[in-house]
C-alpha positions in Angstrom: -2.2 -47.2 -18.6 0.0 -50.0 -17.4 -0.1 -52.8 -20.3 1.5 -56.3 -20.8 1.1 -59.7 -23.2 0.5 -63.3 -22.4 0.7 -65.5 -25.6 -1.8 -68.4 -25.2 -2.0 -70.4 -28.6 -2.5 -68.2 -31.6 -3.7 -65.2 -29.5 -0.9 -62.4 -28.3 -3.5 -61.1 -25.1 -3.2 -57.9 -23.6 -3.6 -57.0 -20.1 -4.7 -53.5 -19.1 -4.9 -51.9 -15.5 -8.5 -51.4 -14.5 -8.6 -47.7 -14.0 -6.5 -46.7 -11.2 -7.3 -49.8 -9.1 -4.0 -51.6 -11.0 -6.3 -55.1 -11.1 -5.0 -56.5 -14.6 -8.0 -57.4 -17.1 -8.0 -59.0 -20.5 -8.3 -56.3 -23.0 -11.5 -58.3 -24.3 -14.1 -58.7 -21.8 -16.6 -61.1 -22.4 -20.2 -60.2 -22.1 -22.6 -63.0 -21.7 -26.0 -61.2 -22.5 -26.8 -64.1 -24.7 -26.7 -66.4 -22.0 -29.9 -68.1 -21.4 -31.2 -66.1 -24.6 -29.6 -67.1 -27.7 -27.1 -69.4 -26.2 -27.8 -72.3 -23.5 -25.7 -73.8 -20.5 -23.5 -76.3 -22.9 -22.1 -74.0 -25.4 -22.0 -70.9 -23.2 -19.8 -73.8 -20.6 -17.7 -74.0 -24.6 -17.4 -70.2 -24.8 -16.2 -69.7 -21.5 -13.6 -72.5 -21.6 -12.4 -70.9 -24.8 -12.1 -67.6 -23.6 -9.7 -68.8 -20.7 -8.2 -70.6 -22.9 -7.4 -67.7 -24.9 -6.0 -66.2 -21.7 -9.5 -64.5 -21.4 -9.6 -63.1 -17.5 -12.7 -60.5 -17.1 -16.3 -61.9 -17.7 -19.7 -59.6 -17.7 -22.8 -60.1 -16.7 -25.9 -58.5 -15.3 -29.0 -59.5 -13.2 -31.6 -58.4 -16.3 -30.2 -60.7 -18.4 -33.1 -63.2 -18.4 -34.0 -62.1 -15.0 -31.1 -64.1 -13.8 -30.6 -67.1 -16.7 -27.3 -65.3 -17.7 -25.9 -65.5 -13.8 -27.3 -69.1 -13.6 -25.4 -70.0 -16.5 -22.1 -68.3 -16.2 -22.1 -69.4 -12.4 -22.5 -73.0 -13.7 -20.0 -72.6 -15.8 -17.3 -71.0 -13.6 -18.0 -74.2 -11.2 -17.8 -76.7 -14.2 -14.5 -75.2 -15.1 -13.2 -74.4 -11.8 -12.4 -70.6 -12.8 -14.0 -68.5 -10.5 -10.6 -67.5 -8.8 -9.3 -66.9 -12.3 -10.9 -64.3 -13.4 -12.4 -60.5 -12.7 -16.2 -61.1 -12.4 -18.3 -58.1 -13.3 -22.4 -57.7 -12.8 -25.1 -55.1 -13.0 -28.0 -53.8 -11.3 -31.5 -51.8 -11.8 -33.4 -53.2 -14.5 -36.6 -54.9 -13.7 -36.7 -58.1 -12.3 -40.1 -58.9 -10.5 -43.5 -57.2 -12.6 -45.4 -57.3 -9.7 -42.8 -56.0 -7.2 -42.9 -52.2 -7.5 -39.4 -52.3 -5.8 -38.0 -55.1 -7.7 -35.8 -53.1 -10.0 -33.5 -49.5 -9.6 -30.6 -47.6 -7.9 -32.5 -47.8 -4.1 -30.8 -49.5 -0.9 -33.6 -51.8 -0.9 -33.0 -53.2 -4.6 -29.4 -53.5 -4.1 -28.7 -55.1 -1.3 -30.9 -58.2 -2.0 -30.1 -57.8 -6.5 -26.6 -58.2 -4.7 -27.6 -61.1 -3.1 -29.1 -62.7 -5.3 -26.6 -62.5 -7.9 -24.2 -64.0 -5.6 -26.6 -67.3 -5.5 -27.1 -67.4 -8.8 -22.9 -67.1 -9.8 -22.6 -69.5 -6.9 -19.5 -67.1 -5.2 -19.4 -65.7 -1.9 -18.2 -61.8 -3.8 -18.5 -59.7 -7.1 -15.3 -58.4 -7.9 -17.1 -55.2 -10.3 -20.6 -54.5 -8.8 -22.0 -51.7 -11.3 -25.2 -50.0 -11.5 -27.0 -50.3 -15.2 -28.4 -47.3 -15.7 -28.6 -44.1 -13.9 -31.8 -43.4 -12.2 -32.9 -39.2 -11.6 -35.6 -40.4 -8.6 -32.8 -42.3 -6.1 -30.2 -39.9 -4.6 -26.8 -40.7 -5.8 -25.7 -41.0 -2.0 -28.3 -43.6 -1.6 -26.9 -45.4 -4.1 -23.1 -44.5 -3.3 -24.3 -45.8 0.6 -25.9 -49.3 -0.2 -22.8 -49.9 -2.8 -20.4 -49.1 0.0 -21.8 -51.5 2.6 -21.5 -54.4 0.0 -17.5 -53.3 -0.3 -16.9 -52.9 3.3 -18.8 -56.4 4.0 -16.9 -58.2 1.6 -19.0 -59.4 -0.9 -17.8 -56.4 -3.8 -14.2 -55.6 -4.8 -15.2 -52.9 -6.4 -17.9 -50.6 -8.3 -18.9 -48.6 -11.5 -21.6 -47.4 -13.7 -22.8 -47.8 -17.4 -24.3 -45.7 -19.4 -23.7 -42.5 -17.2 -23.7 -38.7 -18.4 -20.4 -37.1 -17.4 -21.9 -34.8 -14.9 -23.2 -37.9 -13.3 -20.0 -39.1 -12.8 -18.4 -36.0 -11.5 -21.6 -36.3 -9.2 -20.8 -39.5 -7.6 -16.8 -38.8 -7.5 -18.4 -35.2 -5.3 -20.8 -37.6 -3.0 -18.4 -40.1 -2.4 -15.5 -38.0 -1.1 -18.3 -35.6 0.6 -19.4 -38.7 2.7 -16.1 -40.9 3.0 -17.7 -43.7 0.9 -16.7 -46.2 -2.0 -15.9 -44.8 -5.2 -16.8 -45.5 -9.2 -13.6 -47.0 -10.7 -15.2 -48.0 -14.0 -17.8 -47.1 -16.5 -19.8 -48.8 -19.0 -20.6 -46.5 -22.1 -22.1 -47.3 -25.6 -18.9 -47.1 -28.2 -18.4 -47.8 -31.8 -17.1 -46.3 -35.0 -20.5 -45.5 -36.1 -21.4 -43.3 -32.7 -18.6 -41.5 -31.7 -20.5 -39.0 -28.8 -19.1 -40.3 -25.5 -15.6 -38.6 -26.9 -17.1 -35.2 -26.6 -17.2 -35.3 -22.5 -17.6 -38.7 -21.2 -14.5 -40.4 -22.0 -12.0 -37.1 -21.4 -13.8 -36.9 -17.7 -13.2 -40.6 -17.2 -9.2 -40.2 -17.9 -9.0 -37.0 -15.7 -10.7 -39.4 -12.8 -8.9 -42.5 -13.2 -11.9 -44.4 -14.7 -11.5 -47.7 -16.3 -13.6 -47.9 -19.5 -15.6 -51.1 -20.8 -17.4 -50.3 -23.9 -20.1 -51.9 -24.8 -21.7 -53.2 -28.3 -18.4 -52.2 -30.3 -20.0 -54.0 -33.3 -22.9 -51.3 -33.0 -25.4 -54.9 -32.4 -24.0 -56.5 -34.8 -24.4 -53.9 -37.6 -20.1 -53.9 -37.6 -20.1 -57.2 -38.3 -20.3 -57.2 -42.5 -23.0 -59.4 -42.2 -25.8 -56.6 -43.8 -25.7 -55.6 -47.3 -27.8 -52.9 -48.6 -31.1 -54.1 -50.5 -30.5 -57.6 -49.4 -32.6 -59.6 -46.9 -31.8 -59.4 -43.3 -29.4 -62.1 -42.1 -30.9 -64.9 -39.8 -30.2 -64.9 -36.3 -29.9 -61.1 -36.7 -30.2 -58.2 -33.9 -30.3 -54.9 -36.5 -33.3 -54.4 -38.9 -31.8 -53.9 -42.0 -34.7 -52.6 -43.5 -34.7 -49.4 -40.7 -30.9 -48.6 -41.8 -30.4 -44.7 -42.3 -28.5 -44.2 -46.0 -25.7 -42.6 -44.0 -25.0 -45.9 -41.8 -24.9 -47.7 -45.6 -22.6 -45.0 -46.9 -20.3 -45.9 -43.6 -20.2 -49.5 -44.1 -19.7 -49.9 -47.5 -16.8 -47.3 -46.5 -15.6 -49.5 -44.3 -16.1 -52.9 -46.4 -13.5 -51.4 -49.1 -11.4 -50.2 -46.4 -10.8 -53.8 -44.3 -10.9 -55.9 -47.8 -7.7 -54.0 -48.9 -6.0 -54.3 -45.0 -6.8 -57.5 -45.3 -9.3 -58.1 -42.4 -12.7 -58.8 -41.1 -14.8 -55.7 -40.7 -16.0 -57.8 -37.3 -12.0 -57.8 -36.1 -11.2 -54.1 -37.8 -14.3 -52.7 -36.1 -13.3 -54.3 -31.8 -9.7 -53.4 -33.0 -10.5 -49.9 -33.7 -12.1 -49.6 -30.2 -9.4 -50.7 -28.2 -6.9 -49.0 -29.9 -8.7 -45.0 -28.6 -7.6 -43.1 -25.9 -8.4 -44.0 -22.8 -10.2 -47.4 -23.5 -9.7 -50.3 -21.2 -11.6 -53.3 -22.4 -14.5 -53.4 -25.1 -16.9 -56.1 -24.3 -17.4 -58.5 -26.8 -21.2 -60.8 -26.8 -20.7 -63.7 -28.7 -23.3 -66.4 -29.0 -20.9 -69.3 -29.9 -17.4 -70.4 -29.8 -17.1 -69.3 -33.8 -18.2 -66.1 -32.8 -16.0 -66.1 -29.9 -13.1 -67.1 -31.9 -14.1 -64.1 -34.8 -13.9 -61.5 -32.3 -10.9 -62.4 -30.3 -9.3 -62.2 -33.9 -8.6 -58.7 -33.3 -5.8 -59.2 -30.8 -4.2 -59.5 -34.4 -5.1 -56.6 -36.1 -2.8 -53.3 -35.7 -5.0 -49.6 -36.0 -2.4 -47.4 -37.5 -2.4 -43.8 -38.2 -4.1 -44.4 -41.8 -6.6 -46.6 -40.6 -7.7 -43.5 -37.5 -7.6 -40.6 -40.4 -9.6 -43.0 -42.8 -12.4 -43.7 -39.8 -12.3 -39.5 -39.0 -13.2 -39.1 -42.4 -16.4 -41.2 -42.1 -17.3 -40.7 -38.6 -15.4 -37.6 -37.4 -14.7 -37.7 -33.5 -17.3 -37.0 -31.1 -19.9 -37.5 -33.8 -22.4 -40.2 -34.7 -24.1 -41.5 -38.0 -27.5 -40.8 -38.4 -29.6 -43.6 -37.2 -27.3 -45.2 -34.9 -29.2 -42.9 -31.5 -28.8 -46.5 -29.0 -29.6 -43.6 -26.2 -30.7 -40.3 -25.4 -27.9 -37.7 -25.9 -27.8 -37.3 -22.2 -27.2 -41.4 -21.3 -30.5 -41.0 -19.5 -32.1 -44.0 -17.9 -34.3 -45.0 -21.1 -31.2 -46.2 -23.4 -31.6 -49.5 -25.1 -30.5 -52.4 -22.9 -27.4 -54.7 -24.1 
C-alpha cells in the first residue's frame, strides 16, 4: 500500500492509496455523524477548517445522518471554506429517510438514484467521489444495486463505490455480479473495528486485501468507550454515547488493561486506541467522529504515536485476533442489515 507524509504544523500526515484505485487519502478520515446532532453549522465549519488545516483530505458522510442535516452542513462548510476540490468526499445510502414513503430508504434503483440526488443538493457538488451503500440489504438483488450504482459512475456524478458493514461472502458476491455483467465495482468497505472487537480479522479483512479493497473502519474508539473517559463504579460521563452502567466485566478488565498500558507509553488511551487501528494489516483510513475542534485535535494526536511490536503482543493478550470482548456485539456476527447505525 503506496504511502507518503505531508507535515502541516505539528501533525506528520499520512497519505494512503485507496484500495487499488491509487486516489491518495488522509490516513484519518473524518466522519461527520455529529453533524446536525451534537454539533451545529459554526463549529462543525471550525472542525472542518481544522482538519484541512491539518492536511485532513477525505471527509464522511451519509444521507441518515439527520435525514440529511449532516450533508446540509458539511456542504455549507465545503462552500464556506472553498474545499470541495480539495478533498475525497465520501456518502452513504439505505437507511430511512421518509416514514411515510415505503420506498424512501434501501439498496433498490429507485432509492438510489434520487438518495444520490439528493445528497448532491444538499453537499451543494455536481459528484460524490465514494458513493457507498450503508448496509447490505437480503430483499434487493446485488445486481440491482451493482446496476443503479453503475449508472451514477458512468453519468458522472460518482467516482467511485463501496460498502459498510458487509459479510465477506457479500463482497465476493458483488466482485462475481460486477464482472458477470461488465458493471462498476466495490473499491472500499466500511467495517466496524476496534481493539475491543477484533471479528472482521477472521474473513472480512483477509478477503478485502486479496480484492484490492480499501478499508475505512469505523468507531475505532468502540463509541467512545476507547476514549478513558469511563471508570468502573463511577457515574457515566456527560455528553456520553456508552452506558457505563451496561458494561460487561470483561470490557472493564480490557480497559483498565489498557489504562496501565498507555500511562507507562506515555499516551492517551483516545490516541493509543485510533493509532492501534491504523497501524493493522490492510487498514486504510479509520474514521474518526469528533464533535468539536478539541476533540478533533485529541484524535488527530495519533499521527504521533508509534504501535510497536510490544504494544501488538500486549493488545493480543487482551483481545486476541479475530476475537471480541464480551459485550461489545455493535452487529450480528454475519454484518447483517440490523447493525447499530454510526
Amino acid at each position: 500500500m503506496p504511502r507518503t507524509r505531508l507535515l502541516k504544523g505539528t501533525i506528520s500526515l499520512e497519505y494512503r492509496s485507496l484500495g487499488r484505485t491509487g486516489a491518495q487519502v488522509a490516513v484519518w478520515c473524518l466522519g461527520t455523524m455529529s453533524f446536525g446532532w451534537k454539533t451545529e453549522q459554526d463549529e462543525a465549519t471550525r472542525i472542518v477548517a481544522e482538519y484541512l488545516e491539518k492536511g485532513g483530505n477525505f471527509i464522511d458522510t451519509a444521507n441518515v445522518y439527520g435525514r440529511g442535516k449532516s450533508e446540509t452542513i458539511l456542504g455549507i462548510a465545503l462552500k464556506e471554506l472553498g474545499a470541495r476540490d480539495k478533498i475525497v468526499l465520501a456518502t452513504k445510502v439505505h437507511g430511512k429517510m421518509d416514514d411515510t414513503n415505503p420506498n424512501a430508504w434501501g439498496n433498490t434503483r429507485f432509492n438510489i438514484i434520487k438518495a444520490a440526488e439528493d445528497s448532491l443538493r444538499r453537499l451543494q457538488t455536481d459528484h460524490i467521489d465514494l458513493y457507498q451503500i450503508h448496509r447490505p440489504q437480503s430483499a434487493v438483488p446485488i445486481d440491482e444495486t451493482l446496476g443503479a450504482l453503475d449508472d451514477l459512475v458512468r453519468s458522472g456524478k460518482v467516482r467511485y463505490i463501496g460498502t459498510s458493514t458487509y459479510a465477506a461472502w457479500q463482497v465476493v458476491e458483488s466482485l462475481w455480479a460486477s464482472k458477470e455483467l461488465g458493471l462498476n465495482r466495490f473499491v472500499t468497505e466500511q467495517p466496524p473495528y476496534h481493539i475491543l472487537d477484533r471479528r472482521i480479522e477472521r474473513e472480512l479483512l483477509p478477503a478485502l486485501k486479496t480484492y484490492g479493497y480499501g478499508v475505512i473502519p469505523w468507531s475505532p474508539l468502540a463509541g467512545g468507550k476507547l476514549t478513558g473517559k469511563y471508570k468502573r463504579g463511577a457515574s457515566r460521563p456527560e455528553n456520553s454515547r456508552e452506558d457505563s452502567d451496561k458494561f460487561t466485566p470483561e470490557t472493564w478488565d480490557v480497559l483498565e488493561a489498557l489504562e496501565k498500558h498507555v500511562s507507562e507509553k506515555g499516551v492517551t488511551l483516545t490516541s493509543f486506541a485510533n493509532a492501534w487501528v491504523a497501524a493493522q494489516p490492510g487498514i486504510t483510513s479509520p474514521i474518526i467522529g469528533p464533535n468539536s475542534v478539541k476533540q478533533l485535535q485529541d484524535n488527530l494526536a495519533a499521527s504521533e504515536v508509534v504501535i510497536t511490536d510490544d504494544d501488538k503482543k500486549a493488545i493480543d493478550m487482551l483481545v486476541p485476533p479475530g476475537m471480541n470482548v464480551k459485550g461489545n456485539d455493535y452487529y450480528q456476527a454475519d454484518f447483517g442489515a440490523t447493525a447499530r447505525w454510526h
